[in-house]
C-alpha positions in Angstrom: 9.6 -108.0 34.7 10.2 -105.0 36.0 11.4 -104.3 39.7 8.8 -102.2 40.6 6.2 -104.7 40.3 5.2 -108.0 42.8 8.0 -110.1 43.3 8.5 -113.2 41.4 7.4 -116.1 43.9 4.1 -113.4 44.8 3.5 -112.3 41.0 3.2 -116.6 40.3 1.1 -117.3 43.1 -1.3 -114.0 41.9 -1.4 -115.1 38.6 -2.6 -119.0 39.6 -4.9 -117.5 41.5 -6.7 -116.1 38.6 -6.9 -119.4 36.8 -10.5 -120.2 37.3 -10.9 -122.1 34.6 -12.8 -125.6 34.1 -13.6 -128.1 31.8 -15.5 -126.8 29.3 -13.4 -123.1 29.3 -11.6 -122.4 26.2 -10.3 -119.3 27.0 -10.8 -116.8 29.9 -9.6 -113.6 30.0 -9.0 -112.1 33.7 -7.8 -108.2 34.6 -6.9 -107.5 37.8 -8.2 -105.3 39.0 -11.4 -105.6 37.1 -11.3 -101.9 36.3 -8.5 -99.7 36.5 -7.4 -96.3 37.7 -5.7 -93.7 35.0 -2.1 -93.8 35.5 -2.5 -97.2 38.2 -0.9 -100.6 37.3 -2.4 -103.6 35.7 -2.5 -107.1 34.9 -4.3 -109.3 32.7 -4.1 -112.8 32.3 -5.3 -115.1 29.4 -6.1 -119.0 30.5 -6.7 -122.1 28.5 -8.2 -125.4 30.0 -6.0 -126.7 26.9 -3.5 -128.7 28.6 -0.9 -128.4 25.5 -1.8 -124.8 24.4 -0.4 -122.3 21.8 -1.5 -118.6 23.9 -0.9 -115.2 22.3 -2.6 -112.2 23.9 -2.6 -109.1 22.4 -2.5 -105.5 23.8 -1.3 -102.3 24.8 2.9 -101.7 24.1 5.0 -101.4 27.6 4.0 -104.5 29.1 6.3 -107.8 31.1 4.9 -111.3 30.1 4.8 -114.2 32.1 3.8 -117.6 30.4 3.0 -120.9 31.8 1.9 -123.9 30.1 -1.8 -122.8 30.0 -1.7 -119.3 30.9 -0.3 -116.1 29.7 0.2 -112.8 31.9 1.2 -108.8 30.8 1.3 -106.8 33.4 2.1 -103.0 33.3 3.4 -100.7 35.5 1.1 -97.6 34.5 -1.9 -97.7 32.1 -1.7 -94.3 29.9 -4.2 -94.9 27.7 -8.3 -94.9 27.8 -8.7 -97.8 25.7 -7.3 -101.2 26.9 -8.3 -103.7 24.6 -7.3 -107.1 25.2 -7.5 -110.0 22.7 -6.3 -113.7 23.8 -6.3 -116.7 21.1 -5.7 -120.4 21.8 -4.4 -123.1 19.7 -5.5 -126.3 21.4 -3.8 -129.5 19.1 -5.0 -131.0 16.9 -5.5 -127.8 15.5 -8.5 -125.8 16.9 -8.1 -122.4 17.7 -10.4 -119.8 19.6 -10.3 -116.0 20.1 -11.6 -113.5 23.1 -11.8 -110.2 23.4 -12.8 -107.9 26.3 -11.9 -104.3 27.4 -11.0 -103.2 30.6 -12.8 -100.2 31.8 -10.4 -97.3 32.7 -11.3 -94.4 34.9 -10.3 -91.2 37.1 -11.9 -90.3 40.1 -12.8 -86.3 39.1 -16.2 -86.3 40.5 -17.9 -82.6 41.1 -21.4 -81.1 42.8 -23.1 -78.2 41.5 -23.0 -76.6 44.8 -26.7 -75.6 45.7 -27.4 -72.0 47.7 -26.0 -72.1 51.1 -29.6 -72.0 52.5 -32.5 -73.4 51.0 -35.8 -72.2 51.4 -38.7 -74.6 52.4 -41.0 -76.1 50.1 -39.1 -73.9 47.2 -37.3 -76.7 44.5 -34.0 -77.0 44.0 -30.9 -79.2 41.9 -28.1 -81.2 42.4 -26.1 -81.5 39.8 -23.3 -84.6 39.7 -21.0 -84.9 37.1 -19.4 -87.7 36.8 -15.4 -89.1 36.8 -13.9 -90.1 33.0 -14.7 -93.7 32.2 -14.4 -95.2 29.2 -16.2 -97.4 27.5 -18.9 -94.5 28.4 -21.7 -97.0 29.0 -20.1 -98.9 32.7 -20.5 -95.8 34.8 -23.6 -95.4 36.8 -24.1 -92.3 38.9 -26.2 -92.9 41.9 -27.8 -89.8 44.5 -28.4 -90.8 47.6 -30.6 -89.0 51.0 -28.5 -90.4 53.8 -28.2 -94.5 52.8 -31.3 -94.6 50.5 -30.7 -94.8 46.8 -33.2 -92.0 45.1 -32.1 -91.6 41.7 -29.5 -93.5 39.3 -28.3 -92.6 35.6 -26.1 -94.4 33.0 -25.7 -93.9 29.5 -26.3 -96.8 26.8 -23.2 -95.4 24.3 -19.7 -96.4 24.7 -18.4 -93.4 23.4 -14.6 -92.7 22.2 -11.9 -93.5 24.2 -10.3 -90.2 23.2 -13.7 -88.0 23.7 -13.7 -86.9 27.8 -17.8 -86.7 27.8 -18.7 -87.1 31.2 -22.1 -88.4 32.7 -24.5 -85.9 34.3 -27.1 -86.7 37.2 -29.5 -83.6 37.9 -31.5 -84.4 41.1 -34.7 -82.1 41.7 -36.1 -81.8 45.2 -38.6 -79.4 47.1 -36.4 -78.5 50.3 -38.6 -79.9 53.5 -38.0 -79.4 57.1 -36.0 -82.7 57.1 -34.1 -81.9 54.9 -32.0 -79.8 57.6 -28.6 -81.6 58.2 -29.4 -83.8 55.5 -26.4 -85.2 53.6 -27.3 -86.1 50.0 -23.9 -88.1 48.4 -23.4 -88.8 44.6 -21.5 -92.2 44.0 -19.4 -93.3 41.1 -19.6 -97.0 40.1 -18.0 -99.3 37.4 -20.3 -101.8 36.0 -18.1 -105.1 35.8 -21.3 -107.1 34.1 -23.0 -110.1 36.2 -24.4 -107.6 38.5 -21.6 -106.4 39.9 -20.5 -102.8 40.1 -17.0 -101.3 41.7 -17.6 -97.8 43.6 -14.8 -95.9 42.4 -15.3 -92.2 43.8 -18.1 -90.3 45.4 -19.1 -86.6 46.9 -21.3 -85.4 49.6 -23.2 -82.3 50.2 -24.9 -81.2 53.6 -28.0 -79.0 53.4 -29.4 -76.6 55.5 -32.8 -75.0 55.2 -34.3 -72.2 56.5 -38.0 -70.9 57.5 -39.2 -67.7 59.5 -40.3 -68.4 62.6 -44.2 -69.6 62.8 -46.9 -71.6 65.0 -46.0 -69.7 68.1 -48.1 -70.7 71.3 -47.5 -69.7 74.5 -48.4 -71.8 77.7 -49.9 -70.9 81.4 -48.9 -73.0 84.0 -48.6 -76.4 81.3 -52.3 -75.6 80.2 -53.1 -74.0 76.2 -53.6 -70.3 76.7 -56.0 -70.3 73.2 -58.7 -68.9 75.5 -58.0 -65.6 77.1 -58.1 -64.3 79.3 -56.8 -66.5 81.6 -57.8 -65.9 85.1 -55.7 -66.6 88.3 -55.7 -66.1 91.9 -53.8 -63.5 93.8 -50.8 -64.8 95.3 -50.7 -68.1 92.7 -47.4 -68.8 91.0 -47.5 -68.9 87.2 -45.4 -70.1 84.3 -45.6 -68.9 80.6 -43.7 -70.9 78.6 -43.4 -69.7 74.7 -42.7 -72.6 72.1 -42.3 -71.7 68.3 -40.9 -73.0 65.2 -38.1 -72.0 62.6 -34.9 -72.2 61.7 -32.4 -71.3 62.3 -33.9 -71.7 65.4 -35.8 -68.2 66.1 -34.6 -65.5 69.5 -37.7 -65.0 71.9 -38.5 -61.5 73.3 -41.3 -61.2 76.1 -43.2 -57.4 76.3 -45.0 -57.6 80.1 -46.6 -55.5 82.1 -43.4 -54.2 84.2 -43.0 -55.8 88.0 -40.9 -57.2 90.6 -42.0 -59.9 91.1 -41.2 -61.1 87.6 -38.4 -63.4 86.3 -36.9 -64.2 82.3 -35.5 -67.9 84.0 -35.0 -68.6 80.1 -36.0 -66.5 77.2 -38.6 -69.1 76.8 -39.9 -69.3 80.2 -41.4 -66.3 82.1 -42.5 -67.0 86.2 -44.4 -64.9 88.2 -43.8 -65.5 91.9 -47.1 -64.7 94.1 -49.1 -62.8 91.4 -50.8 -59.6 92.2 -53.0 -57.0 90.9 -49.8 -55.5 88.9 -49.7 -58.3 87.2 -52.5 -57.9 85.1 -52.0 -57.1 81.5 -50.7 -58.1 78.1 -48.1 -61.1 77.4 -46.7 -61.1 74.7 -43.6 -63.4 73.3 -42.4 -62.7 70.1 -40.0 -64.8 67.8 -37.7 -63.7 65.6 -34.9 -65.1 63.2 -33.1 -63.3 60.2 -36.1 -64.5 58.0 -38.8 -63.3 60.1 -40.8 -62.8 63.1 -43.6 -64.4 64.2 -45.6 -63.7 67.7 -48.7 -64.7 70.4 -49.6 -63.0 72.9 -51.8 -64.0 76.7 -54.2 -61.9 78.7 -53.6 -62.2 82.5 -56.4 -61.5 85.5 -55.1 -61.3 88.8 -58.4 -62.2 91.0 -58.6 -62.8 95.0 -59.5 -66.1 95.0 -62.9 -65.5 96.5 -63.9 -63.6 93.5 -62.6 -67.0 91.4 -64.8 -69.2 93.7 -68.0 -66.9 93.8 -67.7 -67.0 89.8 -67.4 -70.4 89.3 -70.5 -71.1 91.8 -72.3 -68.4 89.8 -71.3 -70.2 86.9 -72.4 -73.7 88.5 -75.3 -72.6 89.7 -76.2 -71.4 86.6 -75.9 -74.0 84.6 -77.4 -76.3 87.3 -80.6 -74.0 86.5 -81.0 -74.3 83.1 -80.1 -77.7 83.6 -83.5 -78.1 85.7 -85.4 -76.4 83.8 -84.7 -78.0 80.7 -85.9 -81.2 82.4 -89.0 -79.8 83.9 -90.3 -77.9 80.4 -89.5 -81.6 78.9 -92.6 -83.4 81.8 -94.2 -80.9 81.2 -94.4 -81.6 77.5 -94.6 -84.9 77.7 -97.9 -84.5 79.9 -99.4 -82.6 77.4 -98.8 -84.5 74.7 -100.0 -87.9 77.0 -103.3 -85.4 78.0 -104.5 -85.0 74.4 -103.7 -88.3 73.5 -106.2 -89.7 76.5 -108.6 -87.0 75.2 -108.3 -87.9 71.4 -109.0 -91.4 71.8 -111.8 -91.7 74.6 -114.8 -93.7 73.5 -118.7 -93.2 74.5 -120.5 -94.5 77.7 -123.1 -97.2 77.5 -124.4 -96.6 80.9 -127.6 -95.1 79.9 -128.8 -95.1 83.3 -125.9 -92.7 84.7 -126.1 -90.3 82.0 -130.5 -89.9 82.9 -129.7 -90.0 86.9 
């Protein structure tokens, strides 16, 4: 055994461990681990539930055995080759033999993204491409893409390949880029299939995207209220607050064009406040947004009234509509009592009073 590798009393009490076997085992065949790295160390034990058997294990050159009365062990300091093929027979007296054969997958971790462009374009498709780490027998790697924790897309290959043939497994994922997507980190993983539903993750590789879109949907507020009707009318010596909201990314620069006075303040470049508004303050708002992709913009018309003026009009207005209000309801009586008129006069019936109609 060689130096390098567990010491004796901890290499014996590894190798028991892996004795699993029961009653009605012949043979079972146990690496550890169940795959191995290129180049890593690696031991494989053959057990018999035989109590008196014959084991002979065959496999790669360059290993130590270790035997026990129903188990045999080679270990090896390095594996160097990509096929480790391991065949185990038992002699259990009175003379009935059994043979097993597995192979022990063997991989590197060389996993590689096709970088996509350093900014993606919304709603424009793009790839990832993942090519996969060296594994042979071909068919135990599964490549998996994954948005954040969820699982979107997995690939494997049904041939085993040759051990001496590097063909590596490919997984092209094809996305439209969304707003989301923005910080997103998509991550290809590597896995070993061991059989019995179990996989070993043996490598993976993330990317983080980053989209981009011109700035659009810009709206600009007036005092917390829509300004989509203007103009907007306010009273002489009222404070007022334009706020401009857009979208884009990366997120777009704002730029306000105003009518020029003192008693106008830029508190962000969002936000635009007019202390105690006056007639100089009527005009043209306009915020524009802007980002290396674009420009979008919206602009507000502002009427600086005395207040007077904003109370007669909205009486006007009142009264106005209080008028047509009325006489909606009066042309509708009046209607209705012509319509009741001709129905009285429709359906009225002779007199049999004979003596009133001679008088």
């Amino acid at each position: 055994m060689d130096a390098g590798l567990t010491p004796w009393a901890g290499y014996v009490y590894m190798l028991t461990s892996l004795l699993t076997v029961t009653a009605a085992d012949t043979i079972l065949i146990k690496a550890e681990p169940p795959a191995v790295e290129f180049g890593h160390p690696l031991m494989v034990n053959c057990s018999s539930s035989c109590a008196a058997a014959y084991i002979l294990m065959e496999g790669k050159r360059g290993y130590n055995e270790t035997k026990q009365p129903q188990w045999l062990a080679h270990s090896y300091s390095t594996v160097q080759s990509w096929s480790h093929r391991v065949q185990c027979g038992v002699e259990c007296p009175p003379g009935k033999t059994d043979r097993s054969l597995t192979i022990v997958p063997v991989y590197n971790r060389e996993l590689n993204i096709t970088s996509p462009p350093e900014v993606l374009e919304i709603n424009t498709t793009y790839s990832l491409e993942c090519t996969g780490p060296r594994v042979y027998p071909n068919n135990k790697l599964i490549l998996k893409w994954q948005r954040g924790n969820e699982i979107i897309q997995t690939n494997s290959t049904e041939e085993k390949g040759i051990p001496n043939e590097d063909k590596r497994l490919r997984n092209v994922l094809q996305f439209t880029a969304r707003t989301t997507d923005d910080g997103q980190v998509y991550t290809c993983v590597a896995e070993v299939d061991l059989g019995s539903n179990t996989t070993l993750q043996i490598t993976n590789a993330s990317v983080t995207l980053q989209t981009y879109r011109e700035p659009r949907s810009t709206m600009i507020s007036v005092n917390n209220q829509s300004s989509s009707e203007s103009p907007v009318h306010v009273a002489v010596g009222d404070s007022i607050t334009l706020v401009c909201d857009t979208l884009g990314n990366p997120e777009p620069t704002l730029q306000w064009e105003y009518p020029e006075s003192t008693n106008i303040a830029i508190n962000s470049s969002a936000v635009l406040y007019i202390s105690e508004a006056t007639a100089e303050n009527n005009g043209i708002y306009k915020c524009t947004a802007s980002n290396k992709y674009g420009a979008d913009e919206n602009k507000v018309e502002i009427k600086v009234k005395d207040k007077s003026a904003i109370i007669i009009g909205v009486s006007v207005s009142v009264l106005a509509t209080a008028t047509l209000a009325s006489g909606a309801v009066i042309y509708y009586l009046y209607q209705k009592a012509q319509k009741s008129q001709e129905y009285k006069l429709k359906n009225a019936k002779p007199h049999n009073n004979l003596q009133l109609l001679s008088g």
